[in-house]
C-alpha positions in Angstrom: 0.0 0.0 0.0 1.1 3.0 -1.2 1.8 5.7 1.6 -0.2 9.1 0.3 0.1 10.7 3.3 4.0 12.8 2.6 2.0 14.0 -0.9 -0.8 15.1 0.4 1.3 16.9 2.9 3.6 18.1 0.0 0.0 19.3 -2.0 -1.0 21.2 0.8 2.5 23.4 1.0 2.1 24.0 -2.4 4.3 21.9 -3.8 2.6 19.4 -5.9 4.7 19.8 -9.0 7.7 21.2 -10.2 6.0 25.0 -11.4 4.0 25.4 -8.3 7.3 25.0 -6.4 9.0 27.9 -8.1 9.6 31.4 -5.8 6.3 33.6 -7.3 6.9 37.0 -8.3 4.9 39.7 -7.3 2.7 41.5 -10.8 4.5 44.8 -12.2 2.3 47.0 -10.3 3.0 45.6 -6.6 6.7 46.3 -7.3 7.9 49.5 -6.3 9.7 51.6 -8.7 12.8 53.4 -8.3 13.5 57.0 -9.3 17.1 58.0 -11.5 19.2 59.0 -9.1 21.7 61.4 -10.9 19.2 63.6 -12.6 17.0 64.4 -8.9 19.9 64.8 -7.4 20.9 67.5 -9.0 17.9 68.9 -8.7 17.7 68.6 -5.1 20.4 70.9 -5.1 18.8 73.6 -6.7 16.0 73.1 -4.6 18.7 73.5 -1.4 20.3 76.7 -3.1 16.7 78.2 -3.4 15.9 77.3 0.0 19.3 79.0 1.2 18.5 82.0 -0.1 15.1 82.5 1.6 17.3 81.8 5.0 20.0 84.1 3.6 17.3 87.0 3.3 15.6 86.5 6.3 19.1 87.1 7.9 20.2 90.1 6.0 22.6 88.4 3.9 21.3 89.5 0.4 24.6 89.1 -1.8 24.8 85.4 -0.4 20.8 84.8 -1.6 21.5 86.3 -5.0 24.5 84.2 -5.6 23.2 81.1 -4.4 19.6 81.9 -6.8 22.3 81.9 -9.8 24.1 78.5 -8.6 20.1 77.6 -8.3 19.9 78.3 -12.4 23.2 76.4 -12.9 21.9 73.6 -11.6 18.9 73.6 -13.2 19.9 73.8 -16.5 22.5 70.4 -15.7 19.9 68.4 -14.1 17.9 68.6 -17.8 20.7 68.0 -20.0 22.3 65.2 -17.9 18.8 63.8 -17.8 18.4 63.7 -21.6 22.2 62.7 -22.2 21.7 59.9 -20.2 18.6 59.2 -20.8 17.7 59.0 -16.9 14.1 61.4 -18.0 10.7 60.8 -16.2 7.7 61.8 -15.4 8.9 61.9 -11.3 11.7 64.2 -12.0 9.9 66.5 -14.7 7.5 67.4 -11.6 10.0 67.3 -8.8 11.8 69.8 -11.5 8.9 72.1 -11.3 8.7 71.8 -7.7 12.4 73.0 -7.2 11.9 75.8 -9.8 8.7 77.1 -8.2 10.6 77.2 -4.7 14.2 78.6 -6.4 12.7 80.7 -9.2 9.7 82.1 -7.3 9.6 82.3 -3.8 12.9 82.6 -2.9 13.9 86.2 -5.9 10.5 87.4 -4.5 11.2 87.3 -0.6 14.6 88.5 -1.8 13.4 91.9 -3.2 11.2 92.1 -0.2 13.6 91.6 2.5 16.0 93.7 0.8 14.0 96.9 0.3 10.0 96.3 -0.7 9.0 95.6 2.8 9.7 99.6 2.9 6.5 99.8 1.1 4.4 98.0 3.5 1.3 96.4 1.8 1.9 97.8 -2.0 5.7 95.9 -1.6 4.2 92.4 -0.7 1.4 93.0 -3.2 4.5 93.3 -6.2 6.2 90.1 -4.8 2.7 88.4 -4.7 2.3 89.2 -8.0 6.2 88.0 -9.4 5.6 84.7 -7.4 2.0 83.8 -8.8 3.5 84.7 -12.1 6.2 82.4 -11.6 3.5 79.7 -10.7 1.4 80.3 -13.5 4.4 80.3 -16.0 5.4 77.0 -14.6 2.0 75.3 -15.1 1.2 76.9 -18.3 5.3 75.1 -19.1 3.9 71.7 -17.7 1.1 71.6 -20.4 3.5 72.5 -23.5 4.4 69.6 -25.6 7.0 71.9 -28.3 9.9 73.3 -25.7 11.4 74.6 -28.8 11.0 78.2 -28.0 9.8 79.5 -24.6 6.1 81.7 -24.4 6.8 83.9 -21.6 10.1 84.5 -20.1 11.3 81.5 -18.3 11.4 81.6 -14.3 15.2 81.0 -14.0 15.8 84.4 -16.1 12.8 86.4 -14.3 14.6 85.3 -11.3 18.3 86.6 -12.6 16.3 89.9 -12.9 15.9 89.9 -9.3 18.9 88.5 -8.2 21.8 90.1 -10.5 19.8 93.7 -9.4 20.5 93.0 -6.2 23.8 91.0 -6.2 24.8 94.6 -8.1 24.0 96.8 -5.5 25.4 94.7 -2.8 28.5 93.7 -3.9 30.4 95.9 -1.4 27.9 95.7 1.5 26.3 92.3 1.5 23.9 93.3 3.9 23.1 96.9 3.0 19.2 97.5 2.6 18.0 98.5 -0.7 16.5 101.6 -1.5 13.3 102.8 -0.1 10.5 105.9 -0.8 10.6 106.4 -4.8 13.4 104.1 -5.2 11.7 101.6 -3.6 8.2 101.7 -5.6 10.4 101.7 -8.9 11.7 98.5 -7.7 8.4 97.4 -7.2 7.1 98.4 -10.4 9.8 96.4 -11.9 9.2 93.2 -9.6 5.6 93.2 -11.0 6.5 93.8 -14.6 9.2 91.0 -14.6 6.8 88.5 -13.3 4.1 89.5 -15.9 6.9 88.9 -18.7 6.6 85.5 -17.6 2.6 85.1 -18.3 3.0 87.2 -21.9 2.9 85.5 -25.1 6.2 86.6 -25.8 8.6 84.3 -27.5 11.9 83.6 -26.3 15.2 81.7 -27.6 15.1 78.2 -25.8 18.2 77.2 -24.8 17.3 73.4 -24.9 17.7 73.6 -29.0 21.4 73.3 -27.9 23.1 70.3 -28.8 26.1 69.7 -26.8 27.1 66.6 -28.9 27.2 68.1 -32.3 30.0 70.5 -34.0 30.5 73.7 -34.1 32.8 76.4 -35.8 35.8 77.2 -33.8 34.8 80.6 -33.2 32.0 79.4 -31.0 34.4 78.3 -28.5 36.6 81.4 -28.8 33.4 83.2 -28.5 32.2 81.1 -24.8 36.3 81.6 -23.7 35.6 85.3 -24.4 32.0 85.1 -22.5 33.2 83.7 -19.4 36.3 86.2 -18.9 34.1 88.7 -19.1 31.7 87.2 -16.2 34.9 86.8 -14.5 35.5 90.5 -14.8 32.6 92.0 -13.1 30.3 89.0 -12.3 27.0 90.2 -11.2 27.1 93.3 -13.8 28.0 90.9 -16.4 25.2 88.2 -15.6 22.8 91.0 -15.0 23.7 92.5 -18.8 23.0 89.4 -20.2 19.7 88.3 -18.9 18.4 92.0 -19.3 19.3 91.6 -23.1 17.6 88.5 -23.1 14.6 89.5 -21.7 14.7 92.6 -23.9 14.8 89.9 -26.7 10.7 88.9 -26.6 9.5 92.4 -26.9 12.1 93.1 -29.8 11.7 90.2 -31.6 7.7 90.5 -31.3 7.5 94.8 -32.4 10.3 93.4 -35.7 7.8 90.6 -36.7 4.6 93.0 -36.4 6.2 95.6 -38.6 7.3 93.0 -40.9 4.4 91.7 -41.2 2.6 95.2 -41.8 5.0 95.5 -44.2 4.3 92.5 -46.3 0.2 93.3 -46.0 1.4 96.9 -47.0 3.0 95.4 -50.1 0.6 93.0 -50.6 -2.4 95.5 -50.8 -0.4 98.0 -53.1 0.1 95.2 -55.3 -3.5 94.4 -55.5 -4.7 97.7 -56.5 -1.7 98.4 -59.7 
């Protein structure tokens, strides 16, 4: 007589046959998924360099805030490009992305300006910085939804910010913690504040930098021409940075007033030609 008893035993551990004793792996979805490491780290230090410049303007340190919003922009243009070169991109760091700039790009420039001389202004000062930040929020959404990141509509947040930050890096760069101006210099400030942050909701067009491509060629000159570009940062750095990103945001309206009179031009034409 056959002894069924260690079988039945064996069934009952699951371990009838050969498949059902084989280690079970949990379905795709129960597994937990990892995030790219290099890519959100980077990122989380541009997120830490935002966050020490609200700490350095709540203590008075205002030329340490403005240079650690530009380090803030340096990082966030790496963490993109080594995303893409090493093709580490996802949908977890494109929104921890936003999360850093919204906290580097928009909170921190606008407590700068505040701390530094709008809170002169009382009410009217945090009503400017209200409306730079909510900007900066709405420029990042409005980003979030745009599939073609071929040009930029709107100024992007980490040159509004350089607005902020190179202005007051400028005037500080002898006194770190001197107070900016107050009464009529003050409300001009303010006036600029707001207008910089509705650059960012316009429909200007802008110049992406993202239609770089490090890996292709270029003529020679190009890097005489960066060589050239970063001696003269090194000359006068926050004058120099603060150049640049004003003729950049200059670019959109340019750029826009050219193409309307070109076009006006060409309709001009256009109609003269229809009446010979």
């Amino acid at each position: 007589m056959v002894d069924k008893e260690p079988a039945k035993l064996h069934a009952l551990k699951g371990g009838a046959g050969q498949e059902d004793a084989a280690p079970r792996e949990d379905p795709p979805a129960a597994r937990s998924r990892g995030i790219f490491l290099l890519p959100n780290l980077i990122t989380s230090g541009a997120l830490f360099s935002g966050f020490y410049a609200i700490v350095a303007s709540m203590n008075g340190n205002f030329e340490a805030a403005a240079m650690a919003l530009f380090a803030a922009m340096i990082l966030d243009a790496a963490d993109g490009r080594v995303a893409r070169l090493t093709r580490t991109e996802s949908a977890f760091g494109a929104q921890y992305d936003s999360l850093s700039d919204m906290v580097a790009f928009g909170v921190a420039p606008a407590l700068l300006v505040f701390a530094w001389s709008l809170q002169s202004l009382g009410q009217a000062g945090w009503v400017a910085t209200f409306i730079y930040m909510a900007c900066a929020a709405l420029r990042l959404a409005r980003f979030n939804m745009q599939d073609d990141h071929a040009v930029f509509v709107g100024l992007a947040s980490p040159a509004a910010a350089a607005l902020l930050a190179g202005l007051v890096w400028t005037f500080t760069e002898n006194a770190p913690r001197a107070a900016g101006p107050d009464g009529l210099g003050a409300a001009a400030l303010a006036i600029y504040t707001a207008g910089v942050g509705l650059l960012m909701v316009s429909p200007l067009r802008y110049w992406s930098p993202k239609t770089i491509r490090l890996a292709g060629r270029v003529p020679f000159f190009t890097l005489v021409a960066i060589v050239l570009a970063y001696a003269g940062v090194m000359l006068d750095p926050p004058r120099m940075l603060l150049g640049g990103v004003v003729i950049y945001a200059a670019s959109g309206p340019v750029m826009y007033f050219l193409q309307r009179a070109r076009r006006r031009r060409a309709a001009a034409e256009k109609k003269n030609a229809e009446t010979r």
